[in-house]
C-alpha positions, 0 to 999 in steps of 0.5 A, spaced: 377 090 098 372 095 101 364 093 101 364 101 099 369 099 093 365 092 091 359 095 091 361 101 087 364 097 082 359 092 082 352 097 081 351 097 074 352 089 073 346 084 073 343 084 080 343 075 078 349 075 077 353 070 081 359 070 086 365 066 086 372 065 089 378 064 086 383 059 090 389 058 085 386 054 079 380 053 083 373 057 082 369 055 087 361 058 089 360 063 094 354 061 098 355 064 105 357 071 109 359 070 116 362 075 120 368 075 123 368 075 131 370 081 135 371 084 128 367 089 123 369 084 117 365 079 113 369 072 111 366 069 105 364 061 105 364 057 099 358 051 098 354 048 093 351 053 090 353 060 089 349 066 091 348 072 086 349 079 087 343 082 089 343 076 095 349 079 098 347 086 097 341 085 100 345 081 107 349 086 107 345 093 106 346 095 113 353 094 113 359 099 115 361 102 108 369 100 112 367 093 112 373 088 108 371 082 105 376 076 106 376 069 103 374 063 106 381 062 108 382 069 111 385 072 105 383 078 103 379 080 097 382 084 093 378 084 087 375 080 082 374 078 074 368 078 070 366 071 066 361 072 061 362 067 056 356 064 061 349 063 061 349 068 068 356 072 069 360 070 074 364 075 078 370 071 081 373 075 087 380 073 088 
């Protein structure tokens, strides 16, 4: 998925919303961005705690709207889904 794209998609959601991957059954935190060497692209590194939403548009304001986000095994996002049924919405990247 493109930065542009997930930004688009995600501008009108709670800035605290927080981020999540997707591995399988596994819904596990987003709590880092590396970028990828020798490459415009970001991977997303999974923690203990999860970042929300504006933390990482804030990480990445300046970043080239081409930008891909992959996963913390070099998967590409290709989308998300949203868990509402939670105090703060989850947005699950997979």
């Amino acid at each position: 998925m493109k930065l542009i794209d997930f930004e688009n998609l995600t501008q009108y959601m709670s800035p605290k919303s927080l981020l999540f991957e997707q591995r399988g059954e596994l819904i596990l935190p987003v709590s880092q961005v590396y970028f990828i060497p020798d490459s415009p692209h970001l991977r997303l590194i999974t923690g203990q705690k999860a970042m929300s939403l504006i933390q990482l548009s804030t990480r990445l304001k300046d970043m080239s709207d081409e930008t891909q986000l992959f996963s913390s095994t070099f998967r590409p996002i290709f989308g998300f889904h949203l868990l509402l049924d939670v105090a703060t919405p989850h947005i699950v990247l997979k």
